[in-house]
N, CA, C and O atoms as a CHARMM CRD file, in Angstrom:
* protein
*
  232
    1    1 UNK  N     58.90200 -18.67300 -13.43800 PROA 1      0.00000
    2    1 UNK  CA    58.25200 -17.43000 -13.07100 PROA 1      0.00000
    3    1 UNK  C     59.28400 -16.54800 -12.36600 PROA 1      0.00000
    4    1 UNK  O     59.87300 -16.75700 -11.30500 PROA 1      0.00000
    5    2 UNK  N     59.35000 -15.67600 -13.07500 PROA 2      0.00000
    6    2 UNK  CA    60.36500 -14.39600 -12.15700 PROA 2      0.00000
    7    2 UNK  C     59.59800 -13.17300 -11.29500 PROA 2      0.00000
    8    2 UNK  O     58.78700 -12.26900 -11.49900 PROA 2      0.00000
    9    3 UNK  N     60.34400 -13.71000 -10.25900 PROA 3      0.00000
   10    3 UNK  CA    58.97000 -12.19800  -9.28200 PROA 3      0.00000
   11    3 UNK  C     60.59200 -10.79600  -9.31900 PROA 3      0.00000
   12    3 UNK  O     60.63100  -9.74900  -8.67200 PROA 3      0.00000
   13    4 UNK  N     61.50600 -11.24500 -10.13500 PROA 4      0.00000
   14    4 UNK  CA    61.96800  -9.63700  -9.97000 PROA 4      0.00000
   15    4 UNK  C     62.96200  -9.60600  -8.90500 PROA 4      0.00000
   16    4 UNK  O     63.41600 -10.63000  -8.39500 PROA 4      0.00000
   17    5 UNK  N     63.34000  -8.27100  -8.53000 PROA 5      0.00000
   18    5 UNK  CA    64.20000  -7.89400  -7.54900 PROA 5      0.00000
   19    5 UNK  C     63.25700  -7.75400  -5.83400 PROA 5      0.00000
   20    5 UNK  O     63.84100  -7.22000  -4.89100 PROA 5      0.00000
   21    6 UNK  N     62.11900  -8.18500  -5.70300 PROA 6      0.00000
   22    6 UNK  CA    61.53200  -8.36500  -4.43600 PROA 6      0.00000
   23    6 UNK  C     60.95600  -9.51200  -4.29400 PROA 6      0.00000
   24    6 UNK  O     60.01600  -9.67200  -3.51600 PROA 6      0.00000
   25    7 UNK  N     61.56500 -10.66500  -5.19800 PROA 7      0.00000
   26    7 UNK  CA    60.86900 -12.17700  -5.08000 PROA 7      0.00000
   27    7 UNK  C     61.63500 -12.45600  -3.71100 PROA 7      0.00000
   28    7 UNK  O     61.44000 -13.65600  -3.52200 PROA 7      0.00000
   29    8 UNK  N     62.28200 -12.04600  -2.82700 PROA 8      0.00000
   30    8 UNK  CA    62.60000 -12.49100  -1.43200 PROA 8      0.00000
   31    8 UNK  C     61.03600 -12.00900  -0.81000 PROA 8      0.00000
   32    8 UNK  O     60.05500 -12.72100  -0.59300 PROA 8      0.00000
   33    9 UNK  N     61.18100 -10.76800  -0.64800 PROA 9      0.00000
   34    9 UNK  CA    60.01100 -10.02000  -0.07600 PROA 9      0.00000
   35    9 UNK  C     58.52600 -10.62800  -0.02900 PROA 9      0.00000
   36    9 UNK  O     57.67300 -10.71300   0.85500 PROA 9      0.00000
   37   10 UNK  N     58.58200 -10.91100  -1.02300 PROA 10     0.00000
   38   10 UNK  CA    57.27900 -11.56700  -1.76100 PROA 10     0.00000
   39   10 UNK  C     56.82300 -13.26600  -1.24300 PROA 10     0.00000
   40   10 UNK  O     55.78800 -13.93200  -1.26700 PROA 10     0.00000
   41   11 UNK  N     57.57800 -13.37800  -1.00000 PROA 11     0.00000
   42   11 UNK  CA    57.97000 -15.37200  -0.44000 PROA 11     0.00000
   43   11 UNK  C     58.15000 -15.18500   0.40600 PROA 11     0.00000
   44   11 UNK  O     58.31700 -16.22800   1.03800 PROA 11     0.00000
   45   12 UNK  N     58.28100 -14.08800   1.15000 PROA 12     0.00000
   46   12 UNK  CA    58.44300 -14.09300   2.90000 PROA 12     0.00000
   47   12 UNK  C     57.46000 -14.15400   3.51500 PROA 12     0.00000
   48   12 UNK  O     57.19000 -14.89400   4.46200 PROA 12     0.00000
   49   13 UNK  N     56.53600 -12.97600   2.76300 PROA 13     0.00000
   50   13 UNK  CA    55.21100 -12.08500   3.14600 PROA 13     0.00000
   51   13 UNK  C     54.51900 -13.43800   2.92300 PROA 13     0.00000
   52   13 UNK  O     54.15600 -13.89700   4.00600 PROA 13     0.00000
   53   14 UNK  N     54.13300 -14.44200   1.60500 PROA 14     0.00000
   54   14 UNK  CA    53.33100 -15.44500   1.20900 PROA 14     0.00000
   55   14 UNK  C     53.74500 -16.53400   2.68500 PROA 14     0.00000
   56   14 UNK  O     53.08900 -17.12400   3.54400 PROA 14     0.00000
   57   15 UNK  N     54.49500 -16.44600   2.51300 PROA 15     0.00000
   58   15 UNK  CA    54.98300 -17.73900   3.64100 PROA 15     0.00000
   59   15 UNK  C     54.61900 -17.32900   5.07200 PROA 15     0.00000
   60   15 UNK  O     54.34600 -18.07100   6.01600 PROA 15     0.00000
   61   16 UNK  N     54.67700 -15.86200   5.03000 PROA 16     0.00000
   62   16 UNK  CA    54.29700 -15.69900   7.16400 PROA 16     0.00000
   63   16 UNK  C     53.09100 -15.83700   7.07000 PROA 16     0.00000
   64   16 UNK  O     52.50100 -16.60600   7.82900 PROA 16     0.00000
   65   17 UNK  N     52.15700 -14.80900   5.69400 PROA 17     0.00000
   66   17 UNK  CA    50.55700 -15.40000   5.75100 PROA 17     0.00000
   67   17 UNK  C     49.97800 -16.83700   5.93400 PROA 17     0.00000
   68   17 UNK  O     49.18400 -17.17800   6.81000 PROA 17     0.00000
   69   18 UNK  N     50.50200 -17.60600   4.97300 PROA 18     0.00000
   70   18 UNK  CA    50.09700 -18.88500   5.62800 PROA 18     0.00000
   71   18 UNK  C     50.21900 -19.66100   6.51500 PROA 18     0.00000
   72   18 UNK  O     49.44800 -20.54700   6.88500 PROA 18     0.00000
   73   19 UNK  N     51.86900 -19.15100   7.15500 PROA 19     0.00000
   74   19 UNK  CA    51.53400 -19.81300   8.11900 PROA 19     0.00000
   75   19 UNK  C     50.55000 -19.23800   9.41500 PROA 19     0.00000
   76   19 UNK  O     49.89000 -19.86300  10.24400 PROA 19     0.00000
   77   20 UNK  N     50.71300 -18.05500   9.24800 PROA 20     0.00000
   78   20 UNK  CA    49.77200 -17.40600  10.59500 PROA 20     0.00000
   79   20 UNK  C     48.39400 -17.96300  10.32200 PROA 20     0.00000
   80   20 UNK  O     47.91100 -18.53500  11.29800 PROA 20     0.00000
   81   21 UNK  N     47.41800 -17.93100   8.91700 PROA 21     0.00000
   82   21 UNK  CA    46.02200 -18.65300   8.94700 PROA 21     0.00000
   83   21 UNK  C     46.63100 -19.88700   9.45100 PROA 21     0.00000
   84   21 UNK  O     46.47100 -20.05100  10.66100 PROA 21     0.00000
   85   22 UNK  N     47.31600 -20.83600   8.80700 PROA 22     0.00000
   86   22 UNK  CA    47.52600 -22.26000   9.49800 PROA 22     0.00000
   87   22 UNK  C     47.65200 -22.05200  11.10800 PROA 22     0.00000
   88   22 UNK  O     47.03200 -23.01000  11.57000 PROA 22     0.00000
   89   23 UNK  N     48.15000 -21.26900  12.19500 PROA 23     0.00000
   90   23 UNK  CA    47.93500 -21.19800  13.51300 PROA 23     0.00000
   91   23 UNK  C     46.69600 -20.64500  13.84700 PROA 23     0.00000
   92   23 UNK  O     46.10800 -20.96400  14.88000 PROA 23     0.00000
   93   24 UNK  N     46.13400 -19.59900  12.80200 PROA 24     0.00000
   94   24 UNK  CA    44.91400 -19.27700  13.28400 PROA 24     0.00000
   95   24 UNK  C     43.62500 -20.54600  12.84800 PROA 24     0.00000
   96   24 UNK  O     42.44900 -20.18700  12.77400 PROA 24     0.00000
   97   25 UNK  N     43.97700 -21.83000  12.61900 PROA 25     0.00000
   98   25 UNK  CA    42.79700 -22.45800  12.15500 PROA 25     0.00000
   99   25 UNK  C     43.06900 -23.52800  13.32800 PROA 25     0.00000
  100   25 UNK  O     42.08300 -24.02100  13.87600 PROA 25     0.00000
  101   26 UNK  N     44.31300 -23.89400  13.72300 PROA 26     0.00000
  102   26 UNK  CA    44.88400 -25.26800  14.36000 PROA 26     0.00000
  103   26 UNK  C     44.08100 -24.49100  15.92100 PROA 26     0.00000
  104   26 UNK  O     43.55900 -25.20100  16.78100 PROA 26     0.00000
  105   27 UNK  N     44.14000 -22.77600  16.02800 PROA 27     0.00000
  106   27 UNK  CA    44.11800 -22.88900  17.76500 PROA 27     0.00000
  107   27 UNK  C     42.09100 -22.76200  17.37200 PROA 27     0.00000
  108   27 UNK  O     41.39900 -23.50300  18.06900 PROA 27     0.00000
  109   28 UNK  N     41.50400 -22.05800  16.55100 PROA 28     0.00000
  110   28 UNK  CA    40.36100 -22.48400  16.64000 PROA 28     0.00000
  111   28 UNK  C     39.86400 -23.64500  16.81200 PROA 28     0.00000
  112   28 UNK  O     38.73100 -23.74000  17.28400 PROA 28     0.00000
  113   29 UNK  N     40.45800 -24.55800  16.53500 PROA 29     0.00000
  114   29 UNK  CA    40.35500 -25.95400  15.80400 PROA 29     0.00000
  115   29 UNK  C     40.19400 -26.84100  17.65300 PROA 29     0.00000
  116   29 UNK  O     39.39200 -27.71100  17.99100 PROA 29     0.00000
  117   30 UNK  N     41.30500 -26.16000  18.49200 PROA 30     0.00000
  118   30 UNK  CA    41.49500 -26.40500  19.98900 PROA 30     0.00000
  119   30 UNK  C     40.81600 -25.97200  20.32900 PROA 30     0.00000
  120   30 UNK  O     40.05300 -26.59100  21.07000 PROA 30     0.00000
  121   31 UNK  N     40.55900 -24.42400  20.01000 PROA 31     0.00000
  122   31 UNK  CA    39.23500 -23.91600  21.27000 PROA 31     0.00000
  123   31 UNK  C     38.13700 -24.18000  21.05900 PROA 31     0.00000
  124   31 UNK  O     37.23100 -23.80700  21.80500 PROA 31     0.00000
  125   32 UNK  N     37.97000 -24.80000  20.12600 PROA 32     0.00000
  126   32 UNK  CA    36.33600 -25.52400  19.75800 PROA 32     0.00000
  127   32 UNK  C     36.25000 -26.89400  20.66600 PROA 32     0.00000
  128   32 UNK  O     35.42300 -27.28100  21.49100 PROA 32     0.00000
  129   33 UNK  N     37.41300 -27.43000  20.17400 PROA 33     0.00000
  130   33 UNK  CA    37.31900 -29.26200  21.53800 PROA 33     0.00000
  131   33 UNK  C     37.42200 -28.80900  22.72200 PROA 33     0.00000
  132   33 UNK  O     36.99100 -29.58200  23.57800 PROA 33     0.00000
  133   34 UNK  N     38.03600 -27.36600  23.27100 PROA 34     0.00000
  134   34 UNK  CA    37.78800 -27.16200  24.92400 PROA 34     0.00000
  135   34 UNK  C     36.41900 -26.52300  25.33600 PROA 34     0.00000
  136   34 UNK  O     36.09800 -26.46500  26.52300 PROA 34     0.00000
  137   35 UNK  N     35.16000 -25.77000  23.76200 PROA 35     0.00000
  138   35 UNK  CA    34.60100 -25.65700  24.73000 PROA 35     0.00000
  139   35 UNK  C     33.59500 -26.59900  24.35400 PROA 35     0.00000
  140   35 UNK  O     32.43600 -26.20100  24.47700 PROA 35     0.00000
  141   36 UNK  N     33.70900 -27.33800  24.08000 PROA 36     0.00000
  142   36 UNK  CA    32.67400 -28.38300  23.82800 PROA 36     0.00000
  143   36 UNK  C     32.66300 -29.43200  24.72300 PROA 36     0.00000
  144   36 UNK  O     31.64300 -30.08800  24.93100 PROA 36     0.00000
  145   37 UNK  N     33.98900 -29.69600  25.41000 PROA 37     0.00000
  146   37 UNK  CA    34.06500 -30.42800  26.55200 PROA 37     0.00000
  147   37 UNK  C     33.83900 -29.42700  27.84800 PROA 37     0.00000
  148   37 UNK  O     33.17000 -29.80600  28.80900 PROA 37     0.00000
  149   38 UNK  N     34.19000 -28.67700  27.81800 PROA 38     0.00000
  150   38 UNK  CA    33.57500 -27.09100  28.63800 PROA 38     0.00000
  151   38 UNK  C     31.66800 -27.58700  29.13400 PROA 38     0.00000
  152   38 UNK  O     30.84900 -27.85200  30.01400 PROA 38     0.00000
  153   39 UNK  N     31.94600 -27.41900  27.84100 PROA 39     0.00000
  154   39 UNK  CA    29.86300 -27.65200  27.87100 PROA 39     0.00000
  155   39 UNK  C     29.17300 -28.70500  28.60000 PROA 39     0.00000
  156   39 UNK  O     28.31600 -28.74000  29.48300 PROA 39     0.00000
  157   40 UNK  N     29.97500 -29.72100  27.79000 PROA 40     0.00000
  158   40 UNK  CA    29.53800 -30.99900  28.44200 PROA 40     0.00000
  159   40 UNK  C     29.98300 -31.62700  29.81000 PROA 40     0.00000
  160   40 UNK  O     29.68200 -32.76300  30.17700 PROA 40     0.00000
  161   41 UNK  N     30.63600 -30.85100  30.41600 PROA 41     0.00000
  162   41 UNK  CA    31.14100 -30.95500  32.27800 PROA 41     0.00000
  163   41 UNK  C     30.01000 -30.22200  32.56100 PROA 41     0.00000
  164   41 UNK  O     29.35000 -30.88100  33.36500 PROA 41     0.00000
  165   42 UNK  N     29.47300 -29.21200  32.30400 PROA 42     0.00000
  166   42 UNK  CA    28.58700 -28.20400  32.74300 PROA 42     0.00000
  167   42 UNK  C     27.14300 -28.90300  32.84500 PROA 42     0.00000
  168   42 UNK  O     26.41900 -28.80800  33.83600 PROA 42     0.00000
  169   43 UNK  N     26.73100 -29.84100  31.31200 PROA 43     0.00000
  170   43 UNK  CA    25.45900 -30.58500  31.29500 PROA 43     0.00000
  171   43 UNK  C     25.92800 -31.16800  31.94400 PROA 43     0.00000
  172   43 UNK  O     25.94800 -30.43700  32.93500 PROA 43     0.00000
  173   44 UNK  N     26.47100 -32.18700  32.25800 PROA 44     0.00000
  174   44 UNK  CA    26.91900 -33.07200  33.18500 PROA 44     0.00000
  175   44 UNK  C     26.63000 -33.06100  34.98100 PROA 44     0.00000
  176   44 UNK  O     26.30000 -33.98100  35.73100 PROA 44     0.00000
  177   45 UNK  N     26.97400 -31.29900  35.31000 PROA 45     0.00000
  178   45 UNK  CA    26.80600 -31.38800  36.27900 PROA 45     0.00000
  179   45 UNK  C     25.34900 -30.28600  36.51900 PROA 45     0.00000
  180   45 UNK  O     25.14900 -29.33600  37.27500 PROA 45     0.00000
  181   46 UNK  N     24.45400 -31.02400  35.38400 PROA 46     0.00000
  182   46 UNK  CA    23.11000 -30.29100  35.91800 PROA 46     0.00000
  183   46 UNK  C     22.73900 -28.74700  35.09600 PROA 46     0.00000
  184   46 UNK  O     21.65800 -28.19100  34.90000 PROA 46     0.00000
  185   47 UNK  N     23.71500 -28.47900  34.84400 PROA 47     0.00000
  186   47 UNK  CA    23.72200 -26.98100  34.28200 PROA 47     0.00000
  187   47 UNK  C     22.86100 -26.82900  32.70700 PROA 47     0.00000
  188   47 UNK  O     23.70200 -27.19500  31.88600 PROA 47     0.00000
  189   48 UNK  N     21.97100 -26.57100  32.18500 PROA 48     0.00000
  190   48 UNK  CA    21.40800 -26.41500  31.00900 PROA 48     0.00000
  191   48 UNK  C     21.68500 -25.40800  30.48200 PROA 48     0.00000
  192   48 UNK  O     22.37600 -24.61200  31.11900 PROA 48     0.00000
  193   49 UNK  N     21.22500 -25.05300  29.05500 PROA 49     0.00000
  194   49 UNK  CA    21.14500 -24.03900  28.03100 PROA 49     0.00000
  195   49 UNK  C     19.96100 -23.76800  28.12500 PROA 49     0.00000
  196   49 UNK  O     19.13500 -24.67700  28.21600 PROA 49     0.00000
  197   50 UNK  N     19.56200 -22.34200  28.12400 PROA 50     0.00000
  198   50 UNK  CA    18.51300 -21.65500  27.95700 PROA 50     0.00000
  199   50 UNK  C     18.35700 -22.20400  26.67500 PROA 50     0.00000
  200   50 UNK  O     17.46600 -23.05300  26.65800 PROA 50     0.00000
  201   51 UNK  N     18.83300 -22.04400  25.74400 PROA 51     0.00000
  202   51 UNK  CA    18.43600 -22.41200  24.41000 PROA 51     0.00000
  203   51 UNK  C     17.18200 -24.14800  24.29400 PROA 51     0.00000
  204   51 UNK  O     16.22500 -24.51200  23.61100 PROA 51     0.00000
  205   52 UNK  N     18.08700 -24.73700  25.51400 PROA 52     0.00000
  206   52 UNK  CA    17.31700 -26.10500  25.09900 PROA 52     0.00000
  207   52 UNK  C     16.16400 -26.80500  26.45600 PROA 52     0.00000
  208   52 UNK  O     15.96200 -27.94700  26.86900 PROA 52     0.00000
  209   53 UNK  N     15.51800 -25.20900  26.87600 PROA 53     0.00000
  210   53 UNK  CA    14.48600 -25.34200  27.34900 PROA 53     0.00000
  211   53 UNK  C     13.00500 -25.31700  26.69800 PROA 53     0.00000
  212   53 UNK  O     12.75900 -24.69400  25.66500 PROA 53     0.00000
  213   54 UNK  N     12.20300 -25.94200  27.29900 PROA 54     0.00000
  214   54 UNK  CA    10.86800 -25.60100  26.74900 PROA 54     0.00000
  215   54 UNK  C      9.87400 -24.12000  27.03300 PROA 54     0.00000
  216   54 UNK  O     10.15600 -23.45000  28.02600 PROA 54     0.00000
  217   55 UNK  N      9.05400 -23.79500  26.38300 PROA 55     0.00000
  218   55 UNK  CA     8.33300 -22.53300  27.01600 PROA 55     0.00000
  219   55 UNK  C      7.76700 -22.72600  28.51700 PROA 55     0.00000
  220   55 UNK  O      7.63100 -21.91100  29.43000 PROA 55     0.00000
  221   56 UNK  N      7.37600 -24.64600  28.39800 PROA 56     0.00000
  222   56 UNK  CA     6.43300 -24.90400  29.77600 PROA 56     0.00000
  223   56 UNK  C      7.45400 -25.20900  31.07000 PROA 56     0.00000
  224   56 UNK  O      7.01300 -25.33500  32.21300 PROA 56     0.00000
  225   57 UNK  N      8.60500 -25.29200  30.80200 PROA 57     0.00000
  226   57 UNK  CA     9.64700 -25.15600  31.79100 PROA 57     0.00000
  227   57 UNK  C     10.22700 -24.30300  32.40500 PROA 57     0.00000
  228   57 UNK  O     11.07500 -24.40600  33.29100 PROA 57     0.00000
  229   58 UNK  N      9.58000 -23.06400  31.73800 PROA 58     0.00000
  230   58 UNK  CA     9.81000 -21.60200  32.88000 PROA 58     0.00000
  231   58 UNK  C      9.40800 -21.50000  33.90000 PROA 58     0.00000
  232   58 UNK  O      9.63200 -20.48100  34.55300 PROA 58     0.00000
């Protein structure tokens, strides 16, 4: 396959895109295990989710 007189250009651009999604998936990937342990220090120390109350617990 010949990309021509901008096959540098072209393999640069392909190559920074992936790697930037590949950092943008690895740090989601972290900030999901911090806040999930986030959460669970919080249940831990008593703290609930509105979400996982009952109506008769207001």
């Amino acid at each position: 396959m010949s990309l021509g007189p901008y096959a540098s250009y072209i393999v640069t651009s392909y190559s920074l895109v992936a790697a930037i999604v590949l950092i943008l998936i690895v740090w989601i990937a972290i900030d999901y295990r911090l806040q999930k342990e986030r959460l669970r220090e919080f249940e831990a120390g008593g703290v609930t989710r509105r979400s996982g109350r009952q109506a008769t617990d207001v």
